[in-house]
C-alpha positions in Angstrom: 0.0 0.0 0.0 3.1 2.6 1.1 4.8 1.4 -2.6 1.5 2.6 -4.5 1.0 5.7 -2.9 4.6 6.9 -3.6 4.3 5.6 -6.9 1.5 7.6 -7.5 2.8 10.4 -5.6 6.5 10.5 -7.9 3.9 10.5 -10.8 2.7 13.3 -9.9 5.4 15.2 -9.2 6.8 14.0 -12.4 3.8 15.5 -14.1 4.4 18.7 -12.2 7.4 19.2 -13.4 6.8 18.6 -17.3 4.1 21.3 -16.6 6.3 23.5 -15.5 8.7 23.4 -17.9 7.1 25.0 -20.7 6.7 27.9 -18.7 10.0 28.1 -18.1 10.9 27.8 -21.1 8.9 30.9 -22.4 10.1 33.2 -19.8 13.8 32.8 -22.1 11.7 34.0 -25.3 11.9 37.6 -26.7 9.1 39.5 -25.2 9.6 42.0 -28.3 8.6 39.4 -30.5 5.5 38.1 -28.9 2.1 39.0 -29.9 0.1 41.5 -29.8 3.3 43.8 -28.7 4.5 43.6 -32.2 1.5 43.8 -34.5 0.8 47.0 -32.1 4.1 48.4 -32.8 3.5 48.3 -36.3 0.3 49.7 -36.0 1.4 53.0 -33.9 4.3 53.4 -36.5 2.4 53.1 -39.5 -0.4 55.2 -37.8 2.0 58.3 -37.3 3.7 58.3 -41.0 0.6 58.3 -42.6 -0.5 61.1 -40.4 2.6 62.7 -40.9 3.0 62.1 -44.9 -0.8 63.7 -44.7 0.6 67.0 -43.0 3.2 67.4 -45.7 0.4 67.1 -47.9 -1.1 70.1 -46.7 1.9 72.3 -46.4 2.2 71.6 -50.1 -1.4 72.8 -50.5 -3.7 74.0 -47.8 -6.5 73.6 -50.2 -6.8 69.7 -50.2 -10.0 68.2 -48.9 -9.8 65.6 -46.2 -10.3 62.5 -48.4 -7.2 63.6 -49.6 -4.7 63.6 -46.8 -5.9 60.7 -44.7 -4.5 62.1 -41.3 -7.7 60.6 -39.6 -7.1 56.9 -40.6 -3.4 57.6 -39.7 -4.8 58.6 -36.2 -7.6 56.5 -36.2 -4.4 53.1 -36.1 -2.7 55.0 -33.8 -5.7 54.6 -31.5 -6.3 50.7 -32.2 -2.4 50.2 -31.1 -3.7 51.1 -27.1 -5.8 47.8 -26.8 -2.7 46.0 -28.2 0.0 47.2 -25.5 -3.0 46.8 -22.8 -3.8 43.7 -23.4 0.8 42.8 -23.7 0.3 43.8 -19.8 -2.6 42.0 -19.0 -1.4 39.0 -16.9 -2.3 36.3 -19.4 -4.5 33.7 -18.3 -6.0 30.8 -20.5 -10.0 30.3 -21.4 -10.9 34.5 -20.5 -10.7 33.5 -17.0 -10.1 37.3 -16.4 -12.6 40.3 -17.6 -10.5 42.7 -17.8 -8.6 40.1 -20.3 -11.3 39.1 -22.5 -13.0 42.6 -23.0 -9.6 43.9 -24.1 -9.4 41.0 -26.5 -13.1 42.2 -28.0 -12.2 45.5 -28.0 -8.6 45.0 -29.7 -10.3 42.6 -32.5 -13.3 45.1 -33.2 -11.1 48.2 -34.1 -8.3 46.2 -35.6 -11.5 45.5 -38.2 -12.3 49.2 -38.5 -8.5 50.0 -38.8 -8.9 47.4 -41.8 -11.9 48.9 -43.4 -10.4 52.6 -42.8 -7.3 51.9 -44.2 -8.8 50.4 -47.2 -10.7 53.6 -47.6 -7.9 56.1 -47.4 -6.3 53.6 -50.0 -8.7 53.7 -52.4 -9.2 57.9 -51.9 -5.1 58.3 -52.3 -5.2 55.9 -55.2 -7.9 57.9 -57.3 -6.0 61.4 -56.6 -2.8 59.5 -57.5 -4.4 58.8 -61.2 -5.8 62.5 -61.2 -2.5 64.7 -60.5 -0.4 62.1 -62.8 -2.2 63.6 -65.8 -2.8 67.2 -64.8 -1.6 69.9 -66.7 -0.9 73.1 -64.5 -0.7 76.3 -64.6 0.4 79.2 -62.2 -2.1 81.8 -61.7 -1.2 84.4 -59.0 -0.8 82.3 -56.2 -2.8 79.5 -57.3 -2.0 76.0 -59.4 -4.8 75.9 -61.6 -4.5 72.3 -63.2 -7.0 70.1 -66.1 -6.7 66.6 -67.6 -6.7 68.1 -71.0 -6.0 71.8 -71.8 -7.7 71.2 -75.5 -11.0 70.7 -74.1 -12.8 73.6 -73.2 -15.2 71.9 -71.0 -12.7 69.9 -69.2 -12.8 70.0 -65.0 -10.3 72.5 -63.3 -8.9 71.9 -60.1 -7.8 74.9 -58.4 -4.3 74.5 -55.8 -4.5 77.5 -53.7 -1.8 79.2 -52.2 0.9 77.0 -54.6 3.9 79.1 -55.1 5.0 76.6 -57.8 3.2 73.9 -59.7 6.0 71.6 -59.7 4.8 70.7 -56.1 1.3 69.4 -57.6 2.3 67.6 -60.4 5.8 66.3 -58.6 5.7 66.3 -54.9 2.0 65.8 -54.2 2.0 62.6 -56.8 5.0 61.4 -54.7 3.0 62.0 -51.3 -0.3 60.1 -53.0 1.5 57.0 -54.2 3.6 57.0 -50.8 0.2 57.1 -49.1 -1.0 53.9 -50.9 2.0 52.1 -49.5 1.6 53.2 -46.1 -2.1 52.2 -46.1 -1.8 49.1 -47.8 0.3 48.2 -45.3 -2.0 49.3 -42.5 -4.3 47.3 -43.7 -2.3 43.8 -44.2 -1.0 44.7 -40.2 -4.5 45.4 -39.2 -6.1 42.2 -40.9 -3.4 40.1 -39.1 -4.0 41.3 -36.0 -7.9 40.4 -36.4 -6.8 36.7 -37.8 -4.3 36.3 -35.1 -6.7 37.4 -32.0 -9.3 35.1 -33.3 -7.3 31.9 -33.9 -5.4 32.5 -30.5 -9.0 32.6 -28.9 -9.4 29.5 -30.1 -6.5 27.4 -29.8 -6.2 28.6 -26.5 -9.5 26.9 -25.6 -8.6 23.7 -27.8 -5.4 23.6 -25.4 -7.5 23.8 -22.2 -9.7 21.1 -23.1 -6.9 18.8 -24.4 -5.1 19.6 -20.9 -8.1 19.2 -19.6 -8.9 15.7 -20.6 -5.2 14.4 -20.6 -5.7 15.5 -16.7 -8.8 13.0 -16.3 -7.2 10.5 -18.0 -4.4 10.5 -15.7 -6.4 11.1 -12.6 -8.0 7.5 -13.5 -5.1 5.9 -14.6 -4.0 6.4 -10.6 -6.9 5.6 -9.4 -6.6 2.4 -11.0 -3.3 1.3 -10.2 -4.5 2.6 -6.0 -7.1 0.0 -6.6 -5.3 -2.6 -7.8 -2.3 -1.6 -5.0 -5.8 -2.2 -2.6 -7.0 -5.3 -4.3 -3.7 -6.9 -4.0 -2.7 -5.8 -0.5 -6.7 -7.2 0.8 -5.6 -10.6 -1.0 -2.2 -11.0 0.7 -4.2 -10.4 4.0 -6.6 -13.0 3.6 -4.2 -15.5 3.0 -2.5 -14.9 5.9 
């Protein structure tokens, strides 16, 4: 009877140990490198140069409407980065056994979906005033850049660039800025919809893990309770024959 309990009891410790060695394990990992710390990094960086390539947009022209320098989606990421560095100091704990955890993780999905849908927005906005100013033809009036698609037709569209000192900044620098903007929020996008995919399949496999633990616990819990019975069984026998 003494021989099957510490049996049981070595096992356990045994299986103590292999639990805690994962842990240990992952306390030797970068913490840089672990999510959502980097996806959030990326997000506050790519937040600020778009709303920073926005602002040179208006120095070049003070004019430009607000589809056109997409500050606000630039500020907008910037915002969906906090959720991210909360939830890095949350104390992690598996299956949302925390509140504060699991509305952090619903609120960090939800606007990592709008920063996706934003970004896509200012995309598409930068990319149509990309193809406009690439075939303007300008001209300085006074202080303004007064630019068409085609000088030969009379009815063509003007768009007026006030307070332009040169039109070189319109048909040079502000291209530049557009196509520089459809990089920046392309990118915003692609680090926005990884952050949604990644928070929902780590919801997930973090309750496939539990149960798996779960049930690899209950299986061991009767393995020992079978080999105490048997220990009982066997000790009862030796009894009776003596």
């Amino acid at each position: 009877m003494g021989q099957g309990q510490k049996g049981s009891s070595d096992q356990k410790e045994g299986k103590k140990k292999w639990d805690e060695s994962p842990a240990s394990e992952d306390g030797h990992k970068c913490r840089v490198c672990r999510f959502p710390l980097l996806i959030a990094l990326l997000q506050l960086l790519l937040g600020a140069a778009v709303t920073a390539v926005a602002f040179f947009m208006l120095v070049v022209s003070p004019s430009l409407l607000t589809r056109e320098t997409p500050y606000w989606a630039g500020i907008i990421l910037c915002l969906v980065s906090i959720p991210g560095f909360i939830l890095y100091c949350v104390t992690y704990l598996p299956d949302e056994r925390t509140s504060i955890q699991f509305i952090v993780k619903i609120l960090y999905f939800a606007l990592s979906a709008i920063g996706l849908v934003t970004s896509v927005v200012a995309m598409s906005f930068a990319g149509h005033h990309h193809s406009q100013t690439s075939g303007f033809t300008c001209q300085q009036v006074r202080m303004d850049c007064v630019c068409k698609l085609d000088q030969m037709d009379p009815i063509a569209r003007t768009f007026t660039y006030q307070d332009v000192s040169d039109c070189e900044g319109v048909t040079g620098t502000l291209v530049l800025y557009c196509l520089l903007q459809i990089v920046l929020n392309l990118a915003q996008a692609l680090v926005c919809a990884l952050g949604a995919f990644v928070m929902w399949k780590h919801r997930y496999q973090v309750s496939e893990s539990v149960d798996d633990n779960t049930k690899d616990e209950v299986k061991n819990d009767d393995d020992d309770d079978e080999e105490e019975q048997k220990v009982v069984n066997h000790s009862g026998r030796k009894q009776r024959l003596l």
